[in-house]
PDB file of N, CA, C, O and CB in Angstrom:
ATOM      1  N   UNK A   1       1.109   0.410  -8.210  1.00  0.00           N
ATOM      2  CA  UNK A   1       2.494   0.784  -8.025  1.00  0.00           C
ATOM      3  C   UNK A   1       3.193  -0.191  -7.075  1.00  0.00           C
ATOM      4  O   UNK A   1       4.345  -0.622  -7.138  1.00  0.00           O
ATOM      5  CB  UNK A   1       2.591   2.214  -7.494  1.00  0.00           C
ATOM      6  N   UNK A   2       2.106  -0.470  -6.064  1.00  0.00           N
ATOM      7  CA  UNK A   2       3.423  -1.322  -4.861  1.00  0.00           C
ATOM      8  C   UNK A   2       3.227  -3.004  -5.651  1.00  0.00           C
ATOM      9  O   UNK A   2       3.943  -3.987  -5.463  1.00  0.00           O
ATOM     10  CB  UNK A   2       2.705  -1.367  -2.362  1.00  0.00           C
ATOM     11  N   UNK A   3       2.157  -2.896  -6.449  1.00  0.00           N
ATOM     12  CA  UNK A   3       2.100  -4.457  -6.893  1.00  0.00           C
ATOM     13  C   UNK A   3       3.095  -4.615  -7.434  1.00  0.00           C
ATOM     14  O   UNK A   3       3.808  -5.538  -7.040  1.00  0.00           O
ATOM     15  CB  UNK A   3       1.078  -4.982  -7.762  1.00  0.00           C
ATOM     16  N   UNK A   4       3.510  -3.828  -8.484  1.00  0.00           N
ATOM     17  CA  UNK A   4       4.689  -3.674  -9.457  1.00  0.00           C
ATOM     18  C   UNK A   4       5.954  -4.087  -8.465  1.00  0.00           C
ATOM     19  O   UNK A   4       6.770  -4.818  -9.027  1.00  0.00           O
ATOM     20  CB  UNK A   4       4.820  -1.964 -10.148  1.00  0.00           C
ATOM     21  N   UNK A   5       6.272  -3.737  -7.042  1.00  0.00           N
ATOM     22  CA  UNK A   5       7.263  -4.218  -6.505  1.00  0.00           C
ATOM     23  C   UNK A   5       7.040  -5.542  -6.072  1.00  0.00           C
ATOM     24  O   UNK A   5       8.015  -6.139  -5.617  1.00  0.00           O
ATOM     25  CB  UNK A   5       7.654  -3.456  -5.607  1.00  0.00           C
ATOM     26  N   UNK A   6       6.011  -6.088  -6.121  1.00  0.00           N
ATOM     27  CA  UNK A   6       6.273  -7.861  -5.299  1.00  0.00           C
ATOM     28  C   UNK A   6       4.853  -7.894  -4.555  1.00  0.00           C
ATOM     29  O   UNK A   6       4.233  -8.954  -4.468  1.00  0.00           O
ATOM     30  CB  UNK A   6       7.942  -8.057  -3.763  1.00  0.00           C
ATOM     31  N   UNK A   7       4.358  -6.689  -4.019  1.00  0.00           N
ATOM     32  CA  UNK A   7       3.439  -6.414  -2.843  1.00  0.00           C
ATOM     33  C   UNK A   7       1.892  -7.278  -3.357  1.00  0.00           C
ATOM     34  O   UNK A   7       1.320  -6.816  -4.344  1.00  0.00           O
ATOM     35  CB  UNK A   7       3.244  -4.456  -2.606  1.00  0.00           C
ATOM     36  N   UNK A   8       1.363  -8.341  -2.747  1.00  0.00           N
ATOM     37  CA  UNK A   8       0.404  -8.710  -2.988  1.00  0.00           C
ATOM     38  C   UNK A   8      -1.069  -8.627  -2.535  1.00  0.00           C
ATOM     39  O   UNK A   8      -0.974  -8.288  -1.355  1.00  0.00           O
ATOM     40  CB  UNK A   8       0.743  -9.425  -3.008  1.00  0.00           C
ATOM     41  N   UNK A   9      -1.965  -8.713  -2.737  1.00  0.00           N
ATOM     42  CA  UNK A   9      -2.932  -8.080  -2.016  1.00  0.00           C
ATOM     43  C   UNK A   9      -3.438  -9.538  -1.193  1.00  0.00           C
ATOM     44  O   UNK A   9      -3.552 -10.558  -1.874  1.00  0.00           O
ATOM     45  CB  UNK A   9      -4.124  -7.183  -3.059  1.00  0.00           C
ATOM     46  N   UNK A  10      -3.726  -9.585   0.248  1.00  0.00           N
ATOM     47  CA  UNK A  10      -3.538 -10.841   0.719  1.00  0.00           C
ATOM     48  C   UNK A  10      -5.325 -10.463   1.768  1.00  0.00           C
ATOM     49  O   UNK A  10      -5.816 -11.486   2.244  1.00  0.00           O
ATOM     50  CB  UNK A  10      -1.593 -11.153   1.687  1.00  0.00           C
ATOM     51  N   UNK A  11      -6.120  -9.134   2.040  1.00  0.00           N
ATOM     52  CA  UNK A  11      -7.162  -9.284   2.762  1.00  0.00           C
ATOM     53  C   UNK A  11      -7.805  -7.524   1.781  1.00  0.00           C
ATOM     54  O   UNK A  11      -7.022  -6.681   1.343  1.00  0.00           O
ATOM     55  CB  UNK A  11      -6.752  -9.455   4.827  1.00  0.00           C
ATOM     56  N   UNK A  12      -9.414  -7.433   1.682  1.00  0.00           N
ATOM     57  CA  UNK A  12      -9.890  -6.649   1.540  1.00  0.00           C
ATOM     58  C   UNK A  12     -10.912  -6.295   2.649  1.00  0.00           C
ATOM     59  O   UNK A  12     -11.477  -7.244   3.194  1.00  0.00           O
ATOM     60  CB  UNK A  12     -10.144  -6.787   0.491  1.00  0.00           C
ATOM     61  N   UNK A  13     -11.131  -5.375   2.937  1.00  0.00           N
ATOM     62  CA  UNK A  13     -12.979  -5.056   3.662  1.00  0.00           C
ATOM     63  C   UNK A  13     -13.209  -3.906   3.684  1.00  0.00           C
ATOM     64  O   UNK A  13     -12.734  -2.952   4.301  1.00  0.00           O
ATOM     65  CB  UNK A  13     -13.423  -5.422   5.257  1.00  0.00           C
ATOM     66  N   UNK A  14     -13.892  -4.017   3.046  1.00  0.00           N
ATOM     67  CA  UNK A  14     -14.828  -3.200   2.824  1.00  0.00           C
ATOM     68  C   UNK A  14     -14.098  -2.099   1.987  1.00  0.00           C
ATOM     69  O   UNK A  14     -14.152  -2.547   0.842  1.00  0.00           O
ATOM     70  CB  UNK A  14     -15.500  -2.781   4.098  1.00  0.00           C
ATOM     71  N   UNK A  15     -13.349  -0.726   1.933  1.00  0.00           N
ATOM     72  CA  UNK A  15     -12.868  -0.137   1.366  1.00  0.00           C
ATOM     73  C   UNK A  15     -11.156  -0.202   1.587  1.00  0.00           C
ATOM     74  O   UNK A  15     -10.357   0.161   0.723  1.00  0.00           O
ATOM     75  CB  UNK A  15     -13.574   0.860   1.531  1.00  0.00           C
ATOM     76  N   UNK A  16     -10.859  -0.632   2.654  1.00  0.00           N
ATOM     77  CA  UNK A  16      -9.324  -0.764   3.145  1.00  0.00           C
ATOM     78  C   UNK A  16      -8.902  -2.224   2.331  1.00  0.00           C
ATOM     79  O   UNK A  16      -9.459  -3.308   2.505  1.00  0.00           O
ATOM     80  CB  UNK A  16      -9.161  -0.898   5.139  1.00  0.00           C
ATOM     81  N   UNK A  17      -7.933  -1.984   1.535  1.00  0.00           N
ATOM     82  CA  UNK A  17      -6.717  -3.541   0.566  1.00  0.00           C
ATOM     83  C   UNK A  17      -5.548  -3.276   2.047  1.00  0.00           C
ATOM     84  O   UNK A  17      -5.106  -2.258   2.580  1.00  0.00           O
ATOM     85  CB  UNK A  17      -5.466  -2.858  -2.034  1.00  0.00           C
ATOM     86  N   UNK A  18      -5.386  -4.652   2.291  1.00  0.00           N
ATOM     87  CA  UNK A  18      -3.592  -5.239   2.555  1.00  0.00           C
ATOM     88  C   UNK A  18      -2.866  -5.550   2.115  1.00  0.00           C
ATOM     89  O   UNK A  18      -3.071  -6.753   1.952  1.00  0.00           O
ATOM     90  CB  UNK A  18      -3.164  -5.975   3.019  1.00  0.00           C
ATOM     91  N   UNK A  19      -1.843  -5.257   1.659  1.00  0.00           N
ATOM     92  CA  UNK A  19      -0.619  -6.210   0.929  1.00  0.00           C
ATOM     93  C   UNK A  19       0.732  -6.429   1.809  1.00  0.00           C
ATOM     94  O   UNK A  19       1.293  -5.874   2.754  1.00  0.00           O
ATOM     95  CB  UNK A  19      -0.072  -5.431  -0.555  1.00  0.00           C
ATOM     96  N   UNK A  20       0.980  -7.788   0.781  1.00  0.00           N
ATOM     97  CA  UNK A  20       2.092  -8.293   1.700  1.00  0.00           C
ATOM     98  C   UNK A  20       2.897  -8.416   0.953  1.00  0.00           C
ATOM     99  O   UNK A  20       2.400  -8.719  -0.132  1.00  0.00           O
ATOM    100  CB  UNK A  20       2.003  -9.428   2.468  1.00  0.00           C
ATOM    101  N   UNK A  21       4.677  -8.296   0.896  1.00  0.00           N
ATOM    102  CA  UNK A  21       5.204  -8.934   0.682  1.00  0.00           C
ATOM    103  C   UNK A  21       6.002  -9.708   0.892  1.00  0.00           C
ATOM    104  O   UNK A  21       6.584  -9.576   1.968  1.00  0.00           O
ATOM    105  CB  UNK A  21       5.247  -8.714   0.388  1.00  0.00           C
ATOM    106  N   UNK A  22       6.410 -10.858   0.004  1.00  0.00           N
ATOM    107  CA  UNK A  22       6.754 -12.221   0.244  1.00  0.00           C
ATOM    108  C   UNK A  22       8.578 -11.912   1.102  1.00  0.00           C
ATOM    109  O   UNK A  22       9.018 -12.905   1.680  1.00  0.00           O
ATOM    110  CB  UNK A  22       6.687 -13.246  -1.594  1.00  0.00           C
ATOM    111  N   UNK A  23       9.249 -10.957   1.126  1.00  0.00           N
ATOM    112  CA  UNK A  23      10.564 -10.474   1.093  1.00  0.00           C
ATOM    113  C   UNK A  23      10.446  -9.776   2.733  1.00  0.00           C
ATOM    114  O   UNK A  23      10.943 -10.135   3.800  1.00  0.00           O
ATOM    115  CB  UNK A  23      10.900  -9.321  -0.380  1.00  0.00           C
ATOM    116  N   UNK A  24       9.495  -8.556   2.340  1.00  0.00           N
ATOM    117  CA  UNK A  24       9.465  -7.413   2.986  1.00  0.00           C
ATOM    118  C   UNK A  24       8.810  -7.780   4.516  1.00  0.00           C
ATOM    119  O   UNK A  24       8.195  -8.845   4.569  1.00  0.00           O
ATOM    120  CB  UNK A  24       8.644  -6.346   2.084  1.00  0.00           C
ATOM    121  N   UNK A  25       8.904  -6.939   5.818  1.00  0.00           N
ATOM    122  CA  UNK A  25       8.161  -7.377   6.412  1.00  0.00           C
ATOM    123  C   UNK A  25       6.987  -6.358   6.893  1.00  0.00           C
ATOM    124  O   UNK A  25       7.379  -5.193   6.817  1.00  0.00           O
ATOM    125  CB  UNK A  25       8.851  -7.978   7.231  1.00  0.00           C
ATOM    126  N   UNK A  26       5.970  -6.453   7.254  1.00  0.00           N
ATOM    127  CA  UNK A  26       4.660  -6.037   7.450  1.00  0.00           C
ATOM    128  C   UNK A  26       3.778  -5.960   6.501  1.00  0.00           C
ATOM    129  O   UNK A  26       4.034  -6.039   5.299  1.00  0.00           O
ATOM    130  CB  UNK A  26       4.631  -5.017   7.919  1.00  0.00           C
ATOM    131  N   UNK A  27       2.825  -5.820   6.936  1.00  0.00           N
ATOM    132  CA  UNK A  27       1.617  -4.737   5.908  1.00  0.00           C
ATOM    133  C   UNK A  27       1.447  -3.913   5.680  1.00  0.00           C
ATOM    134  O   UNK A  27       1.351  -3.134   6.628  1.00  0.00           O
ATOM    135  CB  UNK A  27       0.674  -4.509   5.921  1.00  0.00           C
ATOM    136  N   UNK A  28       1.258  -3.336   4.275  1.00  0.00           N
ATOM    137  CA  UNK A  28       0.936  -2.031   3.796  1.00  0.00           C
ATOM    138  C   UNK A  28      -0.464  -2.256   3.812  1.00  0.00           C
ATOM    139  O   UNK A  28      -0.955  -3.384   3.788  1.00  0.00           O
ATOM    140  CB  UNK A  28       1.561  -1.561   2.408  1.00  0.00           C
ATOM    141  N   UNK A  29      -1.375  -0.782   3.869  1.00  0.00           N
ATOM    142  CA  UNK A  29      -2.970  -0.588   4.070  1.00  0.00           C
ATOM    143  C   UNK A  29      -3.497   0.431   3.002  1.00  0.00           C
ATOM    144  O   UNK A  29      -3.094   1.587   2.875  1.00  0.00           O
ATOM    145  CB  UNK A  29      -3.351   0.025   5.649  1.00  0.00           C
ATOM    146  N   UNK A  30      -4.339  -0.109   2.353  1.00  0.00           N
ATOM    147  CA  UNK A  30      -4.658   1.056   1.977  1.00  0.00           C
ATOM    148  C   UNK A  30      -5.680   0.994   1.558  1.00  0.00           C
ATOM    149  O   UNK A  30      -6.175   0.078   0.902  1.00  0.00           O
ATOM    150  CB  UNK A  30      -3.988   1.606   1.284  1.00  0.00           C
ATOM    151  N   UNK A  31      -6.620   3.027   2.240  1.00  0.00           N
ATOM    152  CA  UNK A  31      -7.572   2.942   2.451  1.00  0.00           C
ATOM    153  C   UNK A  31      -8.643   3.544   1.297  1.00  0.00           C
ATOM    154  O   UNK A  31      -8.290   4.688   1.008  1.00  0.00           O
ATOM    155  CB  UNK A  31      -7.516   3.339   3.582  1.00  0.00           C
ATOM    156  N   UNK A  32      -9.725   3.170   0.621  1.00  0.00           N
ATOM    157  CA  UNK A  32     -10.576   4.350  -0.337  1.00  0.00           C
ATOM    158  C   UNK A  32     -10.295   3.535  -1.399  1.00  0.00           C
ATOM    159  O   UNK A  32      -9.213   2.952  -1.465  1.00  0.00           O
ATOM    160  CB  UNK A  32     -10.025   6.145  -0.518  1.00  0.00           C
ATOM    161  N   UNK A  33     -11.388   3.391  -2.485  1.00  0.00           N
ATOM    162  CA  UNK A  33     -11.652   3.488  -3.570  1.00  0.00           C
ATOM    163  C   UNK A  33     -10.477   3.780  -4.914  1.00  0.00           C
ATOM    164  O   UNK A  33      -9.902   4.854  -5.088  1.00  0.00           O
ATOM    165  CB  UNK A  33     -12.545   4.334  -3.347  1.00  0.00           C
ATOM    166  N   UNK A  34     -10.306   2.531  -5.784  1.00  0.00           N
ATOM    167  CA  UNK A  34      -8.849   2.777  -6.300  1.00  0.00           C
ATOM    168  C   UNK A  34      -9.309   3.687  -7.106  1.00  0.00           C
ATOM    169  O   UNK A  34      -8.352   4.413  -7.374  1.00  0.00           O
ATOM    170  CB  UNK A  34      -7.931   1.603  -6.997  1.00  0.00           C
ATOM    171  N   UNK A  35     -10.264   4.061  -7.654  1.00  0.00           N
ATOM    172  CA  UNK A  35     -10.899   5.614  -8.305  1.00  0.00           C
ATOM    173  C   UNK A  35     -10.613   7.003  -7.388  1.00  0.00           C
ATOM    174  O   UNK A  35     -10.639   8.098  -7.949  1.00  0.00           O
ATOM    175  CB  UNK A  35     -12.773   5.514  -8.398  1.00  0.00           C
ATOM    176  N   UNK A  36     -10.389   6.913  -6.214  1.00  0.00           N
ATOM    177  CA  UNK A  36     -10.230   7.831  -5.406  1.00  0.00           C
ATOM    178  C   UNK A  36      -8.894   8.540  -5.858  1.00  0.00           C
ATOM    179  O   UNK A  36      -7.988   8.047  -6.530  1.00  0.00           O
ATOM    180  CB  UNK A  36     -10.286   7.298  -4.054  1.00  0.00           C
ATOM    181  N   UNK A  37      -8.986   9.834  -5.321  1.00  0.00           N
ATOM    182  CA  UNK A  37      -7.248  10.816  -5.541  1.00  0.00           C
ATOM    183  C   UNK A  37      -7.052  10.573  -4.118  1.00  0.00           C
ATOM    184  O   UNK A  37      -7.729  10.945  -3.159  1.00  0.00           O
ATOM    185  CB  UNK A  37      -7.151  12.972  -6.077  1.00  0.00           C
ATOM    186  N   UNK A  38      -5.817   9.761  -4.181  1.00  0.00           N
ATOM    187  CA  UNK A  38      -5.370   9.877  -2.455  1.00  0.00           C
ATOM    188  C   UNK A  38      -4.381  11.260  -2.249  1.00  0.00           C
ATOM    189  O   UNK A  38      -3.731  11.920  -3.060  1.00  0.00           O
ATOM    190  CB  UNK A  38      -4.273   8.253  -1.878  1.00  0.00           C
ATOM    191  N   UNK A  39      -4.576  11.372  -0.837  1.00  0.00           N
ATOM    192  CA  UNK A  39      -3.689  12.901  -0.808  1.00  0.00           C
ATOM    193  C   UNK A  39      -2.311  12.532  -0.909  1.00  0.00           C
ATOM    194  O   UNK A  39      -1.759  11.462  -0.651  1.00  0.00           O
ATOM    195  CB  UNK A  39      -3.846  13.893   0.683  1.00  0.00           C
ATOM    196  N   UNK A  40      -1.896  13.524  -1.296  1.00  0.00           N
ATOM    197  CA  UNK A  40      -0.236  13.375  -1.520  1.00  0.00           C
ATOM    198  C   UNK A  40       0.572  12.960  -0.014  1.00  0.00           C
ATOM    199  O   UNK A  40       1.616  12.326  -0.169  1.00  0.00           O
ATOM    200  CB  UNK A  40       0.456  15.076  -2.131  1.00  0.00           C
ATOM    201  N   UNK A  41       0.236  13.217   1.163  1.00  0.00           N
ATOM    202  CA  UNK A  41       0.490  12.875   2.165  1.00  0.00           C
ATOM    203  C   UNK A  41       0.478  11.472   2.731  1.00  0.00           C
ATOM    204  O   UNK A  41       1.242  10.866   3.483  1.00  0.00           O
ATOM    205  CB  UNK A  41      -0.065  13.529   2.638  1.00  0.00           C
ATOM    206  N   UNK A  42      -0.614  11.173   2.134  1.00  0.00           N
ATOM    207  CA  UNK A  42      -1.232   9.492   2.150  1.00  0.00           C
ATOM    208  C   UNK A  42      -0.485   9.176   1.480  1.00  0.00           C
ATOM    209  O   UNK A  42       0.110   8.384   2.212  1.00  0.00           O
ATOM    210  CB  UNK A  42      -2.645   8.942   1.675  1.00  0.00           C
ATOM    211  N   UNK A  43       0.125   9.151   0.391  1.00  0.00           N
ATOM    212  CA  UNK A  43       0.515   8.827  -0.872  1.00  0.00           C
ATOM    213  C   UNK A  43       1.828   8.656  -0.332  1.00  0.00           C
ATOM    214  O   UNK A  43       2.138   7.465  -0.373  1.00  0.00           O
ATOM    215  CB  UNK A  43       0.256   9.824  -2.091  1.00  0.00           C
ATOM    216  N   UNK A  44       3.030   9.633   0.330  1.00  0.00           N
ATOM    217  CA  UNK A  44       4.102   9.249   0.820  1.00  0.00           C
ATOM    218  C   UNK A  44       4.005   8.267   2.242  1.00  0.00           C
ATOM    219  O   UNK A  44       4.969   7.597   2.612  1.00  0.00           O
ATOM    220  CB  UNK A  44       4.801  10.478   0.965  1.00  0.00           C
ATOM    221  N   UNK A  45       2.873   8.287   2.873  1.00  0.00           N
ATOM    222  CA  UNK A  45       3.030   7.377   4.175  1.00  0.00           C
ATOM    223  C   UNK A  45       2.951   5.827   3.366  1.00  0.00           C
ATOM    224  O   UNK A  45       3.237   4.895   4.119  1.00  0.00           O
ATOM    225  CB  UNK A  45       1.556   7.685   5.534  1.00  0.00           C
ATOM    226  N   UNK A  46       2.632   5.464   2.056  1.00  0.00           N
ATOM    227  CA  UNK A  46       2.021   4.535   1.679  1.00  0.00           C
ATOM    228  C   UNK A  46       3.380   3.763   1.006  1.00  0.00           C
ATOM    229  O   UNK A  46       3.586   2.553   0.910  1.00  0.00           O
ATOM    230  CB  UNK A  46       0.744   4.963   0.817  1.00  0.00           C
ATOM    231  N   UNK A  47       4.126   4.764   0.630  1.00  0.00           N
ATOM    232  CA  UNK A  47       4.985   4.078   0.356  1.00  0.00           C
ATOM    233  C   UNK A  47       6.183   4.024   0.870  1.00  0.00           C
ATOM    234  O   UNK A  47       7.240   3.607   0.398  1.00  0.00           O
ATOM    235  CB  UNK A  47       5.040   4.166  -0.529  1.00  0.00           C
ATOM    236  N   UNK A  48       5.899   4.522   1.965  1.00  0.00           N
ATOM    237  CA  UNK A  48       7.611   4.781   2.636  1.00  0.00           C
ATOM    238  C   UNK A  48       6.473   3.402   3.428  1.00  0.00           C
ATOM    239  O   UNK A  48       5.861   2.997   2.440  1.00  0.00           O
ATOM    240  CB  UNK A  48       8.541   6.909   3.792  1.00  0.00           C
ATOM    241  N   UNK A  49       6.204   2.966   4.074  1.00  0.00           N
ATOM    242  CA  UNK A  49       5.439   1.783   4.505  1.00  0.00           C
ATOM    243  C   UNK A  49       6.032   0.100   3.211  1.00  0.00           C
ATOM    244  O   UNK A  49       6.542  -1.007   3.383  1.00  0.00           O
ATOM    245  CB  UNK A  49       3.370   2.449   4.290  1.00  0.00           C
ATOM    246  N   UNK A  50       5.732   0.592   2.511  1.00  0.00           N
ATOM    247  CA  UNK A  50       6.314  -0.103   1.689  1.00  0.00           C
ATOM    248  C   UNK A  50       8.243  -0.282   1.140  1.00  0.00           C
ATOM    249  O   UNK A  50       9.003  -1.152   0.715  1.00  0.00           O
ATOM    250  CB  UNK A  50       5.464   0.337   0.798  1.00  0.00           C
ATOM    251  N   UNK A  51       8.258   0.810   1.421  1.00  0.00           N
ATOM    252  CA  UNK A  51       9.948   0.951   1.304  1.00  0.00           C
ATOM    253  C   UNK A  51      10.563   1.224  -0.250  1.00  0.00           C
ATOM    254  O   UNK A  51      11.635   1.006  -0.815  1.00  0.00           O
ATOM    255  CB  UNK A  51      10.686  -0.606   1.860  1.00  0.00           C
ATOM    256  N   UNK A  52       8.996   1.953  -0.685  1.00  0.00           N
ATOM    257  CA  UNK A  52       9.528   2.386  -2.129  1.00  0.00           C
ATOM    258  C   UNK A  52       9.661   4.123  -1.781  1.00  0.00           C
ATOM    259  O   UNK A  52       9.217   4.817  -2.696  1.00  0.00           O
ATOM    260  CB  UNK A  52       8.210   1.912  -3.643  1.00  0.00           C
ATOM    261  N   UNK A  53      10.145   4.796  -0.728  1.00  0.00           N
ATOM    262  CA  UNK A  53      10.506   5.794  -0.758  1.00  0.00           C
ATOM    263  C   UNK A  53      11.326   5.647   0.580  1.00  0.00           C
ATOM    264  O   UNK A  53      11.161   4.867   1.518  1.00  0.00           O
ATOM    265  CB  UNK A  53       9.492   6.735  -0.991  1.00  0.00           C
ATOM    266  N   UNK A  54      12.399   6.787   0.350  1.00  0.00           N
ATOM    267  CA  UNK A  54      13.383   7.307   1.546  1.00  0.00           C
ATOM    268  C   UNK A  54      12.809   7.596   2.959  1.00  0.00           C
ATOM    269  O   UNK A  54      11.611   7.769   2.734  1.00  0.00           O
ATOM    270  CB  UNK A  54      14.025   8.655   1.121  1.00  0.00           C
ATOM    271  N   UNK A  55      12.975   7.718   4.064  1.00  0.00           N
ATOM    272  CA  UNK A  55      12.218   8.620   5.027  1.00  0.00           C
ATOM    273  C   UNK A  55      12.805  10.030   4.475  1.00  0.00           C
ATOM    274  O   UNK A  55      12.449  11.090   4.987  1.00  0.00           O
ATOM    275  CB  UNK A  55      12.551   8.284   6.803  1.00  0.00           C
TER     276      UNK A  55
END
């Protein structure tokens, strides 16, 4: 989903991805197994981090 906006994946370890994007500023994190159900809670911190949701 955040790739789809620009967000690239720029470091992995171990189970935690970073992405960056080229526009935006900081890093988004994210943690677990892309097979994993992240909680819906996670799920809004992840993208309001990203700036694909409102606060």
């Amino acid at each position: 989903m955040i790739e789809n906006d620009g967000w690239i994946l720029v470091r992995t370890k171990g189970s935690h991805k970073q992405y960056k994007h080229p526009d935006k500023k900081g890093l988004v994190t994210i943690a677990g197994k892309m097979s994993d159900d992240i909680a819906s809670g996670t799920l809004n911190s992840i993208l309001k981090q990203a700036g694909l949701k409102n606060e």
